[in-house]
C-alpha positions as CSV (number, residue, x, y, z in Angstrom):
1,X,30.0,49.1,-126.4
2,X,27.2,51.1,-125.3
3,X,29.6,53.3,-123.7
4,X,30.8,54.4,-127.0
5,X,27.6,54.7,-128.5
6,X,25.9,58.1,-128.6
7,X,22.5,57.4,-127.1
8,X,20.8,59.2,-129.9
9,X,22.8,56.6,-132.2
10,X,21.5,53.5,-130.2
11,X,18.0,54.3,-130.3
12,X,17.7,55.2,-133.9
13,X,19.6,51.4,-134.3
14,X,16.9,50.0,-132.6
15,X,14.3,51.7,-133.8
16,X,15.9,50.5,-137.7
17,X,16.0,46.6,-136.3
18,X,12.2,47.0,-135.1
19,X,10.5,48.5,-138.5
20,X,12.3,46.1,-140.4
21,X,12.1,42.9,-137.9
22,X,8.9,41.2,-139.0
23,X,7.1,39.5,-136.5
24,X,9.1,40.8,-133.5
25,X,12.8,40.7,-132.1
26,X,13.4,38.7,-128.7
27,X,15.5,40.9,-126.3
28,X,18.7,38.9,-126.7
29,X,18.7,39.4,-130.4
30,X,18.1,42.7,-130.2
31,X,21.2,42.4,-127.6
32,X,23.0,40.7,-130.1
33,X,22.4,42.9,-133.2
34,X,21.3,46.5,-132.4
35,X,24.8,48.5,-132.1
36,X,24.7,50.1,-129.1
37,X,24.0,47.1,-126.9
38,X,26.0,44.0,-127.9
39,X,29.3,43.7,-125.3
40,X,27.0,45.1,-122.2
41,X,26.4,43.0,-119.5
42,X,23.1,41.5,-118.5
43,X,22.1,44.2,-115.7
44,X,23.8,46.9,-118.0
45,X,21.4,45.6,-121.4
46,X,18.1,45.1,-119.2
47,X,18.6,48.9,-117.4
48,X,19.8,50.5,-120.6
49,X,17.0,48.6,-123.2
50,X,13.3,49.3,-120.9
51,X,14.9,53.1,-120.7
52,X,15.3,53.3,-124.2
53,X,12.0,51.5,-124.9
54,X,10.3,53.9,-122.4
55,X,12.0,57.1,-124.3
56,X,10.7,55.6,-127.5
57,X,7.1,55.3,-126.7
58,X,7.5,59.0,-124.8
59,X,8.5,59.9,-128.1
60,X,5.4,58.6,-129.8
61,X,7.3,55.3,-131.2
62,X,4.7,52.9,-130.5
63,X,6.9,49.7,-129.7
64,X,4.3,47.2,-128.9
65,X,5.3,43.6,-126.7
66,X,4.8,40.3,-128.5
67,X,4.0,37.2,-126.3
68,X,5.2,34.2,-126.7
69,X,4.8,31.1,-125.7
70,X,7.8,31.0,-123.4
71,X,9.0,34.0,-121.6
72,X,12.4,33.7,-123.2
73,X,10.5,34.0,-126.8
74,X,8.9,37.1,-125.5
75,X,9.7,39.9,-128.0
76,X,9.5,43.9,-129.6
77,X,8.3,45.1,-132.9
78,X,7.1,48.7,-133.7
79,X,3.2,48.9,-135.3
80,X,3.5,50.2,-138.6
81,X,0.1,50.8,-138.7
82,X,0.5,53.2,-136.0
83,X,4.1,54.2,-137.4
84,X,3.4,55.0,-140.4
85,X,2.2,58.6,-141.7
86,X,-0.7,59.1,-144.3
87,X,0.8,59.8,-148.2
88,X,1.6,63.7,-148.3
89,X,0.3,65.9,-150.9
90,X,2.5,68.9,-150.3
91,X,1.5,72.4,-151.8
92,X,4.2,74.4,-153.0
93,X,3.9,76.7,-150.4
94,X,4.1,73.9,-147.3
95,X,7.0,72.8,-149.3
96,X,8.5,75.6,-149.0
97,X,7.9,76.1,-145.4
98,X,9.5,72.6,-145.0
99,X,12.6,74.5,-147.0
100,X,12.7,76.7,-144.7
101,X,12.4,74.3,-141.1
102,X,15.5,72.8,-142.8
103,X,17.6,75.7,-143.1
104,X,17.3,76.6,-139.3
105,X,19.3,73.2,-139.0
106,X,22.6,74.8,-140.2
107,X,24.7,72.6,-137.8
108,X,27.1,70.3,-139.3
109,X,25.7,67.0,-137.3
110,X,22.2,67.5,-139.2
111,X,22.9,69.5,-142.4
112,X,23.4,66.3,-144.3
113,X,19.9,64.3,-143.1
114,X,18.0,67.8,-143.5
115,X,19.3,68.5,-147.3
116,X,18.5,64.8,-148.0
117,X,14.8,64.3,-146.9
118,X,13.5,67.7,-149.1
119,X,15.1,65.7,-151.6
120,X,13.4,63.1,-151.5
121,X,10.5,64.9,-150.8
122,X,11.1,66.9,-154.1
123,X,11.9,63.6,-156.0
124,X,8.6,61.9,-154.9
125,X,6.8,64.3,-156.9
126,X,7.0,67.5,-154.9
127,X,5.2,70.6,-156.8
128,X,7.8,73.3,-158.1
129,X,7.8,76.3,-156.1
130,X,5.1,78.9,-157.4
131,X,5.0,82.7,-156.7
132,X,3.3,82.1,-152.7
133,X,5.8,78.8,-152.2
134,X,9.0,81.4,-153.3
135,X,8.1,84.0,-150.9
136,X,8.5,81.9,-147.9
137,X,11.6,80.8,-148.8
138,X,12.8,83.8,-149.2
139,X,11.9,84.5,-145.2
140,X,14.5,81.6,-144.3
141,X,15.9,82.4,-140.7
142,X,18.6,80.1,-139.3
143,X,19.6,79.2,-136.2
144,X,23.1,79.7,-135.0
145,X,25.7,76.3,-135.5
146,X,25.4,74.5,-132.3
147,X,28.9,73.6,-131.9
148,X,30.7,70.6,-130.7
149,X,28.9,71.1,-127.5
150,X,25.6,69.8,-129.0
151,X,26.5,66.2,-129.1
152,X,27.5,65.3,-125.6
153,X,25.0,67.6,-124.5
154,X,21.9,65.5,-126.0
155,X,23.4,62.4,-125.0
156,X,23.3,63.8,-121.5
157,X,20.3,64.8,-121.6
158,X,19.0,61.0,-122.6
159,X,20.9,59.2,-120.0
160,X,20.0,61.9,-117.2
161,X,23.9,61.9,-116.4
162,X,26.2,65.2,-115.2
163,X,28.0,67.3,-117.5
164,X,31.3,69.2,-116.5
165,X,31.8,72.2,-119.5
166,X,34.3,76.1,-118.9
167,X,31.7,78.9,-119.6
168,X,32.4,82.3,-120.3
169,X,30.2,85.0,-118.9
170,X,28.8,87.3,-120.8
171,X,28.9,90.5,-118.8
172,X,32.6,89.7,-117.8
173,X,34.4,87.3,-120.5
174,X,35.4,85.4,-117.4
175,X,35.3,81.6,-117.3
176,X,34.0,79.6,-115.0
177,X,34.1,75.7,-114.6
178,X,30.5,74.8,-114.5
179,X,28.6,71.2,-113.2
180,X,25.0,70.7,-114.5
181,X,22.6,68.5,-114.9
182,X,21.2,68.8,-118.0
183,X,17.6,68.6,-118.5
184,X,16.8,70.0,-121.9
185,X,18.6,71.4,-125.1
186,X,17.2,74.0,-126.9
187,X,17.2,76.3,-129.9
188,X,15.9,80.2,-129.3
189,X,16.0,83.6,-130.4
190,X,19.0,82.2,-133.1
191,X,20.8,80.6,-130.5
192,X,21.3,77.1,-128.5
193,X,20.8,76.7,-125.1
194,X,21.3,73.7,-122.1
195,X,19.2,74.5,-119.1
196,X,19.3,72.4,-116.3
197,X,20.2,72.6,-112.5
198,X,23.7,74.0,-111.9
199,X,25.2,72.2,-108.9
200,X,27.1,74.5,-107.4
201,X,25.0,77.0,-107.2
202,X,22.3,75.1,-106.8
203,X,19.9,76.7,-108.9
204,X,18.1,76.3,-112.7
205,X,20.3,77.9,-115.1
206,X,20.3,78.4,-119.1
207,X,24.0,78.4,-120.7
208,X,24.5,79.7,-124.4
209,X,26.1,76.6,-126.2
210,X,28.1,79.6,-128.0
211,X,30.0,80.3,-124.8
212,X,30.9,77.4,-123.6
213,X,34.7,76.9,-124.1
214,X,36.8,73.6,-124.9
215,X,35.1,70.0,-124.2
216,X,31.9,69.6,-122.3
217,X,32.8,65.8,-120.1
218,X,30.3,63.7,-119.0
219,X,30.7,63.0,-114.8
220,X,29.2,60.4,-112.7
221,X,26.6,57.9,-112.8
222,X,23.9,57.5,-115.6
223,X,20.1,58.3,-113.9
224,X,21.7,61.1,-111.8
225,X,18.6,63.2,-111.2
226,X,15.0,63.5,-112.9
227,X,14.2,66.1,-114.9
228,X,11.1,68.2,-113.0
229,X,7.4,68.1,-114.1
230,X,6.0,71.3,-116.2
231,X,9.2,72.4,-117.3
232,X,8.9,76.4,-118.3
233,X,12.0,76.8,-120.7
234,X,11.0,80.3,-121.9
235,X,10.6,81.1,-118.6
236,X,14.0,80.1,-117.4
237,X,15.3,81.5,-120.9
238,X,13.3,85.0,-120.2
239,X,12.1,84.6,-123.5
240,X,8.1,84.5,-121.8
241,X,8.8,88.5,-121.1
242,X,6.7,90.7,-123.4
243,X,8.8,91.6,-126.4
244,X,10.1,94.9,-126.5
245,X,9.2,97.2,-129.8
246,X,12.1,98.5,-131.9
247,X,11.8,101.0,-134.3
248,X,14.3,101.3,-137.3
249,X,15.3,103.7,-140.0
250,X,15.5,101.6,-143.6
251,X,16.5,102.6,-147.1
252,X,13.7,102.3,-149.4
253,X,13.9,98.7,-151.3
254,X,16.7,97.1,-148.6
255,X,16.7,94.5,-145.8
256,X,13.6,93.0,-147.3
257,X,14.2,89.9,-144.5
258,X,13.9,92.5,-142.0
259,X,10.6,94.1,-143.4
260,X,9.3,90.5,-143.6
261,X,8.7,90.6,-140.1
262,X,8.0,94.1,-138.9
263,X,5.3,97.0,-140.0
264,X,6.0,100.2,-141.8
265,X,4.9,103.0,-138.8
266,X,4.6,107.2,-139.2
267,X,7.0,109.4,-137.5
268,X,3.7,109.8,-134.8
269,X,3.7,106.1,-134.3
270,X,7.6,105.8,-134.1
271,X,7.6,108.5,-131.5
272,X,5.1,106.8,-129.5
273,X,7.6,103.2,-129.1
274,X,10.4,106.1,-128.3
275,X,12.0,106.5,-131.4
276,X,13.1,110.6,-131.7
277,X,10.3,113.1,-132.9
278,X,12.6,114.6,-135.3
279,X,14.8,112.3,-137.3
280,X,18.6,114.0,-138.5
281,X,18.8,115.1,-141.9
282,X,20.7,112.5,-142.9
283,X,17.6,110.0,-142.7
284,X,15.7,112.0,-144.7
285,X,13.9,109.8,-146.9
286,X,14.3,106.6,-145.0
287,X,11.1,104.1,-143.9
288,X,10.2,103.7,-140.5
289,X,9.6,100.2,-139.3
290,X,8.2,98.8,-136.5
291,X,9.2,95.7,-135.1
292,X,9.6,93.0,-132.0
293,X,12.8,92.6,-129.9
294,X,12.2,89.1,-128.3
295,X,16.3,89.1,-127.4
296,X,17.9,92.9,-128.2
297,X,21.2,90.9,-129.2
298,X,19.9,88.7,-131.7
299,X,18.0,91.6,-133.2
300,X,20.9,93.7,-133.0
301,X,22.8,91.1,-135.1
302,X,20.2,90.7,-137.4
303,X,20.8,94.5,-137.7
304,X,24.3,95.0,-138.0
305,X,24.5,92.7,-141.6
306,X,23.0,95.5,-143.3
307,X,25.2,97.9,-142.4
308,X,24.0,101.9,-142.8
309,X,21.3,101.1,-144.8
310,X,19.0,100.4,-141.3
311,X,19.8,102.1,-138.5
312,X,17.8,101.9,-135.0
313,X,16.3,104.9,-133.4
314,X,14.8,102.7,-130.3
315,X,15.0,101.1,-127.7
316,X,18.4,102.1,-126.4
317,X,19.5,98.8,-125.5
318,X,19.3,97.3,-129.4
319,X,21.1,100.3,-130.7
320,X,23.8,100.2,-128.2
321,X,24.2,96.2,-129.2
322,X,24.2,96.8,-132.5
323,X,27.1,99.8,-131.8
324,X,28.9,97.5,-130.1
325,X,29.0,95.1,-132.9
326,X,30.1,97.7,-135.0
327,X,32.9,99.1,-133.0
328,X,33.9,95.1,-132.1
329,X,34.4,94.7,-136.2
330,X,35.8,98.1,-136.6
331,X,39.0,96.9,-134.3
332,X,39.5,93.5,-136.1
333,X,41.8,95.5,-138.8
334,X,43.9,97.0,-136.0
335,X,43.9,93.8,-134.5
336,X,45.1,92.0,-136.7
337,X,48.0,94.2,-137.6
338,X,49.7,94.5,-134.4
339,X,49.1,91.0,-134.3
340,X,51.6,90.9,-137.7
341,X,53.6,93.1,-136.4
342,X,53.8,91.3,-133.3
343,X,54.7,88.1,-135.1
344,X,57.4,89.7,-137.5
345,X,59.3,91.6,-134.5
C-alpha cells in the first residue's frame, strides 16, 4: 500500500501516530497502523521506515528511540518537549506577514491547510489588523499555481526515484520528452521550478512546472541517485545574477503594489538605468519609478495587469516582454472567432 501512498502522506501519518502515541510505538505497530506502510513486505517496511525516520529528523522532527527490554519491544516516539513551539504572541503586523506567506500558497493542494491555520491563529486570540498590520497585506504577492505536476514531483523528490514528464521549450514551443532525476522543487521569481540532473543530456537543469505538458510518470527504482552536497538552486535557476534595474512611467495614485517595491527616480536618474532623456508628450505628467528585474518575464507580467497606466521605458528586454504579452492578448479576440467560424462551417 505504500505504493499508493504519496510519501508526503506517509510521513505526516507517522509523524500524527508518534505525537499522539504515548510512551512509544514498536515498529510493527507502526507497520500495522500508520497508512502508508501496512501491506509492505518486511524488507520493503524496514528500507522504507529508517528513510522516512532519517528525513524526519533531517527535517528537525526529533523522533527519539525508546529501549526496551527486548529488542522486539524496542520502539519510536517524537519529544514533545523538543516538538513543541513556545506560546505565540503575534503583533498585528507579524500577523499580517503570516497573511501574506499564505497567499503565496495559491495552489489547490495547500490552499485549504494555509486558510485554516491563520484561522486558527486568528481564533486563538490573534490581534485585529491595525494601520502597520494592513499595509502588509496589502503588499501580498503570490506565487503562480503549481499545477498537477507538483505532486508527483515532491514524491520524487522524497524517494530519490526518476521522473519521465513532455516539456515545452520556451524559445521554440517545441516539446521534448524529458528524464530527470529530481533533486529539489522550488518556488521563484512567481514561478515553480524541478531542478535536478537531466539524463539525457547529462547535465543539471531547471524546468518551469508551467511548461510541462500532460502527466509527469515516475520510472525506475526508488534510491536512484543522491542528491549532491551544497546545492546552489539560484545558481542553476540564474536567479544569483545581479538584478537588472527597470525604470517605469506610472500614473499618479495607480499600481500602488508596484510602487511598494520600487523608488520614485528624476528624469536624470532614469536616464542614467537607460530610460530615454526625453520622455513623449503623452507621458507628460507621469512618475518615474525605479525598480529590480530579478526575472524580466515575471516583471513584465506584473506589468502588463495594469495596462497603460505604467509603461516601461527600460531595459529593452522587459518592455519587449511586456509587448509581447500585449500583442499575445490582443490576438485572443481574432482567435477565437475564426475558431467559431471554423466550428460553424
Amino acid at each position: 500500500m505504500s505504493e499508493t501512498t504519496p510519501a508526503a502522506e506517509r510521513l505526516l501519518n507517522l509523524v500524527i501516530a508518534l505525537v499522539n502515541a504515548g510512551r512509544r510505538m514498536t515498529r510493527e505497530q507502526i507497520r500495522a497502523s500508520v497508512v502508508g506502510y501496512a501491506g509492505t513486505s518486511d524488507a520493503a517496511f524496514e528500507r522504507t521506515f529508517e528513510r522516512d525516520k532519517d528525513l524526519l529528523r533531517e527535517l528537525g522532527v526529533p523522533v527519539v528511540t525508546v529501549e526496551g527490554a527486548h529488542a522486539s519491544e524496542t520502539g519510536y516516539r517524537i519529544d514533545m518537549d523538543a516538538y513543541a513551539l513556545e506560546p505565540l504572541e503575534l503583533s498585528p503586523a507579524q500577523l499580517a506577514v503570516l497573511g501574506v506567506a499564505a497567499e503565496l500558497w495559491q495552489d489547490r493542494m495547500l490552499r485549504d491547510d494555509t486558510a485554516r491555520a491563520l484561522t486558527k491563529l486568528r481564533a486563538a486570540g490573534g490581534p485585529a489588523l491595525d494601520a502597520e498590520g494592513a499595509a502588509v497585506a496589502a503588499l501580498a504577492p503570490r506565487v503562480r499555481e503549481a499545477g498537477d505536476a507538483y505532486g508527483p514531483l515532491l514524491d520524487a523528490t522524497t524517494s530519490r526515484r526518476a521522473v519521465t514528464f513532455d516539456y515545452r521549450a520556451a524559445s521554440t514551443g517545441e516539446l521534448t520528452r524529458r528524464t530527470v532525476e529530481p533533486w529539489r522543487v522550488v518556488a521563484r521569481g512567481g514561478g515553480w521550478y524541478v531542478i535536478g540532473r537531466d539524463r539525457g543530456r547529462d547535465a543539471a537543469r531547471a524546468f518551469r512546472l508551467s511548461r510541462i505538458a500532460g502527466r509527469v510518470r515516475a520510472v525506475g527504482p526508488e534510491h536512484a541517485f543522491a542528491v549532491p552536497e551544497n546545492l546552489d538552486v539560484d545558481e542553476l535557476l540564474g536567479t544569483s545574477r545581479a538584478p537588472v534595474p527597470a525604470v517605469v512611467a506610472v500614473v499618479p495614485e495607480r499600481a500602488a503594489a508596484l510602487r511598494a517595491h520600487a523608488r520614485v527616480v528624476t528624469p536624470g536618474e532614469a536616464a542614467e538605468l537607460g530610460a530615454p532623456v526625453r520622455l513623449p508628450e503623452r507621458l507628460a505628467g507621469r512618475e518615474l519609478l525605479a525598480l529590480d528585474a530579478d526575472d524580466p518575464d515575471t516583471l513584465a507580467g506584473e506589468i502588463v495587469g495594469y495596462g497603460d497606466a505604467v509603461v516601461v521605458l527600460a531595459p529593452p528586454q522587459v518592455r519587449a516582454a511586456v509587448v509581447a504579452m500585449l500583442d499575445a492578448a490582443a490576438d485572443l479576440p481574432e482567435k477565437a472567432h475564426h475558431a467559431t467560424e471554423d466550428h460553424h462551417g
